[in-house]
C-alpha positions as CSV (number, residue, x, y, z in Angstrom):
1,X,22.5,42.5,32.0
2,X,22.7,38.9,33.5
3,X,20.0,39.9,36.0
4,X,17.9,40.8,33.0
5,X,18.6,37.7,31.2
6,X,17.9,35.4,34.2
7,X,14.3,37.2,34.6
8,X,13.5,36.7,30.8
9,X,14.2,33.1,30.6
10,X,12.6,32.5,34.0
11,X,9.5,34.3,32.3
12,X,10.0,32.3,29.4
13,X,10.7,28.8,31.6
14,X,6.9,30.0,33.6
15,X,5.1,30.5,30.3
16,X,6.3,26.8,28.7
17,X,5.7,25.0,31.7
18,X,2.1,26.3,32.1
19,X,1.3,25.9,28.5
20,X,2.9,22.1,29.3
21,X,0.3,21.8,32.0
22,X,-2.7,23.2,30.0
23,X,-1.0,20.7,27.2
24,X,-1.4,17.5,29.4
25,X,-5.5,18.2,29.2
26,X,-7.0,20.3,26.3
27,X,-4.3,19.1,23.0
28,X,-5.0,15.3,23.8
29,X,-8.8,16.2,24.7
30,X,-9.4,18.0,21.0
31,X,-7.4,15.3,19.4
32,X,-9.5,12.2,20.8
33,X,-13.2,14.4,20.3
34,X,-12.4,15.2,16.3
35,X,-10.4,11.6,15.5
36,X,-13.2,9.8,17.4
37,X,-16.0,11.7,15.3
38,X,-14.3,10.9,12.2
39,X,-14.0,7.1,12.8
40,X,-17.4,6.9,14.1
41,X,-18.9,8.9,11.4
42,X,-16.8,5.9,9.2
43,X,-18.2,3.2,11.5
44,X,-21.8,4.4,10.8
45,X,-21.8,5.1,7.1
46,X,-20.2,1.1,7.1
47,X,-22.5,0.1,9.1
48,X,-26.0,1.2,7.7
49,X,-24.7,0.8,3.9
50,X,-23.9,-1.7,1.3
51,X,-20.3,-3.4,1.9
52,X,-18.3,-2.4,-1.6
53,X,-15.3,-3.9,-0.2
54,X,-15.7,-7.3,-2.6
55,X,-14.8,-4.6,-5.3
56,X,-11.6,-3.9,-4.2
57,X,-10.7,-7.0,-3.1
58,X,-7.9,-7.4,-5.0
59,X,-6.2,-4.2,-3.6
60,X,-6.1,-4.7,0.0
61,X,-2.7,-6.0,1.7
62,X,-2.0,-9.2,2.3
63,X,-3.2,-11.0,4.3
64,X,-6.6,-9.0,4.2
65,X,-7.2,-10.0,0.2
66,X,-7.2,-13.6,1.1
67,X,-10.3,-13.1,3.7
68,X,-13.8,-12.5,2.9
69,X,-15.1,-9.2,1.8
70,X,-17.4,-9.3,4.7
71,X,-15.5,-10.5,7.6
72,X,-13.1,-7.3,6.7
73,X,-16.1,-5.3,6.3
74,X,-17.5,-5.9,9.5
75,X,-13.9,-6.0,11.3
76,X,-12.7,-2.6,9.7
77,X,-16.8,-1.3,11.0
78,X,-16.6,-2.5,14.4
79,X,-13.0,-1.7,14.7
80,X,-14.3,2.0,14.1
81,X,-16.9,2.2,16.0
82,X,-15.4,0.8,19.0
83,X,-12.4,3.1,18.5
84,X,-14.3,6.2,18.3
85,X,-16.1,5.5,21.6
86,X,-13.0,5.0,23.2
87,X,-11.1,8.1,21.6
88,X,-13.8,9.9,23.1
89,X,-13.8,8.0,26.8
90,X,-9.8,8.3,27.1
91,X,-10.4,4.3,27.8
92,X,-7.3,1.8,26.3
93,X,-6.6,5.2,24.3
94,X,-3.1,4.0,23.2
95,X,-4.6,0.2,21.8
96,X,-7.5,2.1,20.4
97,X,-5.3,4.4,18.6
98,X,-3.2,1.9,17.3
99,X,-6.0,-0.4,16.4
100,X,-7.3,2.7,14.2
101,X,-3.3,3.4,12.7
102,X,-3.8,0.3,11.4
103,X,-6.9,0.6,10.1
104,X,-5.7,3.5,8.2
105,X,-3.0,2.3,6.8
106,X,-4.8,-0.8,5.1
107,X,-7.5,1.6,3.7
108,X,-4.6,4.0,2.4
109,X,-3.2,0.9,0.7
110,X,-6.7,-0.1,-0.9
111,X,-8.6,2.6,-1.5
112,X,-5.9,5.9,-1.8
113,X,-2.8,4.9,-2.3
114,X,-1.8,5.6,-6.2
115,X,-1.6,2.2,-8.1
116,X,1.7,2.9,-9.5
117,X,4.7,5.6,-8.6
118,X,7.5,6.0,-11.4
119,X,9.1,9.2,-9.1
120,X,8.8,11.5,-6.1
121,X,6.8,13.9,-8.2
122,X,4.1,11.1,-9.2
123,X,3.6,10.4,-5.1
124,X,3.6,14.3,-4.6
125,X,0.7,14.5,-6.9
126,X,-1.1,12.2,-4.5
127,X,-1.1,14.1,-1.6
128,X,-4.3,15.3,-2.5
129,X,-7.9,15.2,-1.3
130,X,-9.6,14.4,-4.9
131,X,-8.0,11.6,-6.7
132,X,-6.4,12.7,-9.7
133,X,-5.1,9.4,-10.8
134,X,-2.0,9.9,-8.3
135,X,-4.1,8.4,-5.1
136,X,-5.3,10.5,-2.5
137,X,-3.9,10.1,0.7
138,X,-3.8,13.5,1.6
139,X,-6.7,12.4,4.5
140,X,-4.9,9.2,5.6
141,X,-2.2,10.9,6.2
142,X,-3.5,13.9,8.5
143,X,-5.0,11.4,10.6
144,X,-2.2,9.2,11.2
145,X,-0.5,12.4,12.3
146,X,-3.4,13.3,14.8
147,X,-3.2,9.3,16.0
148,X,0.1,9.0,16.6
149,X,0.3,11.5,19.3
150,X,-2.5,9.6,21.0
151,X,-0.7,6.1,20.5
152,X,3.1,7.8,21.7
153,X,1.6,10.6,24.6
154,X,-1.5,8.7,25.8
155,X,-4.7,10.6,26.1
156,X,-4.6,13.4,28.7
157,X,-5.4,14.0,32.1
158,X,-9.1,14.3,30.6
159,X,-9.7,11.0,30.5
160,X,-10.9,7.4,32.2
161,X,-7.1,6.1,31.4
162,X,-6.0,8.8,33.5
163,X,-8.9,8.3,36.0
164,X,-7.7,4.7,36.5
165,X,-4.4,5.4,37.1
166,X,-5.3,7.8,39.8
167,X,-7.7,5.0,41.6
168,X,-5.1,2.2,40.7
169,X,-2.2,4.8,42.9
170,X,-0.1,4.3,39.3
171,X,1.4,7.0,37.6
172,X,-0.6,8.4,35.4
173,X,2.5,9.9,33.5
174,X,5.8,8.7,34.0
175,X,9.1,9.7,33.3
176,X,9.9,9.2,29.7
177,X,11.9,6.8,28.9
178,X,14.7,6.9,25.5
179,X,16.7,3.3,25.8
180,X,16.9,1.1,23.4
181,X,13.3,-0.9,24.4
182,X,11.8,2.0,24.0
183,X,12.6,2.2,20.0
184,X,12.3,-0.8,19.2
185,X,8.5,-0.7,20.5
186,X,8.2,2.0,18.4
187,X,9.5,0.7,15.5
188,X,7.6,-2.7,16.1
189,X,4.8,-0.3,16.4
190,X,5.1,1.2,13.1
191,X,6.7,-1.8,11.0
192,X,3.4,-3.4,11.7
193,X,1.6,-0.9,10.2
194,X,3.8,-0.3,7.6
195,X,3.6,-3.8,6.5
196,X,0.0,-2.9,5.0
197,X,1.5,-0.3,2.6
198,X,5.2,-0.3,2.2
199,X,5.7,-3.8,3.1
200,X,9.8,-3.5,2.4
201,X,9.9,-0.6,4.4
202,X,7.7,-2.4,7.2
203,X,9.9,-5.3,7.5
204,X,13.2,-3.1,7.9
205,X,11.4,-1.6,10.7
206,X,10.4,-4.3,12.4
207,X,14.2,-5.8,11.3
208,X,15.4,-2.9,13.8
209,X,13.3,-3.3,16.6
210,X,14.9,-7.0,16.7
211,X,17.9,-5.8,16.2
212,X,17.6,-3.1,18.8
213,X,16.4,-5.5,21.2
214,X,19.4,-8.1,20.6
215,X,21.7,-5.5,21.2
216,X,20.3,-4.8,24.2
217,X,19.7,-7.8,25.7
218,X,23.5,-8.2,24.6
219,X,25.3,-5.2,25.9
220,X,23.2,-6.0,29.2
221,X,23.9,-9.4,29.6
């Protein structure tokens, strides 16, 4: 019986670490090729038509609604473009996804986020495609779920980051790491972004990652 046992979860231990290998180069690959198209696809409809942001202008987060319709216009373009290219090249991947995160999150807030929710239902009703007069940031949503991987794991083996590291003798994945620094980049990470759309919420994440690293600079001292 326990010889059984041990053969089963040493088949099962075989088939999850090669589906980890396969998983360092073709999820992060797919990933990069289909979030790069979108952005550029984005970039290129921005950047060979009329700018309508001056119409929303009132809507963006602060401190975008102060600026001029057409500095964020060409920002938000560029900022797509470039992204997408390096998406697709596996070059700066984590910056670029990051870059586009926040790009996201300040078009969720003008453009799909509902202008007023009265209750979970309301903001349930958003998570749609068509705007329904409850937003639509059913999109925005799915693609900060397909960049955050990209931001958090890096892009792949299958990619110039990866190349680099390899030329530069660097690792090109190290060990994980889960203390204390290591949240409180992630909540810095996400505060920021946050700060476009739930700007409360934003600033209690960034209030952690402060706190986080106090505590550690603290206990370590």
């Amino acid at each position: 019986m326990n010889t059984a046992i041990a053969g089963a979860l040493g088949a099962w231990e075989g088939l999850t670490a090669r589906l980890r290998g396969v998983g360092q180069w073709l999820p992060p690959l797919v990933l990069r090729l289909v979030m790069g198209w979108e952005f550029f696809e984005s970039g290129r409809e921005k950047l060979l038509g009329e700018n309508w942001f001056a119409d929303i202008q009132d809507r963006f987060p602060f401190p975008f609604n102060h600026l001029p319709a057409g500095f964020s216009w060409t920002l938000s373009t560029w900022t797509e473009l470039a992204g997408a290219v390096l998406l697709w090249l596996g070059l700066g991947t984590r910056f670029a996804a990051f870059a586009l995160l926040f790009v996201t999150f300040v078009a969720t807030a003008a453009v799909h986020w509902p202008d007023m929710v009265s209750m979970w239902s309301d903001l349930a009703k958003g998570y749609a495609i068509t705007d329904m007069g409850y937003g639509n940031f059913k999109l925005p949503l799915l693609f900060v779920v397909m960049l955050l991987p990209l931001m958090f794991q890096g892009p792949g083996y299958f990619s110039l980051d990866a190349l680099l590291a390899r030329l530069l003798a660097a690792d090109t994945m190290p060990a994980p790491r889960f203390d204390a620094r290591a949240w409180a980049l992630a909540a810095a990470l996400l505060g920021a972004c946050f700060l476009m759309l739930l700007p409360m919420f934003g600033i209690a994440l960034l209030a952690v990652a402060a706190a986080l690293l106090v505590a550690e600079h603290l206990l370590g001292a």
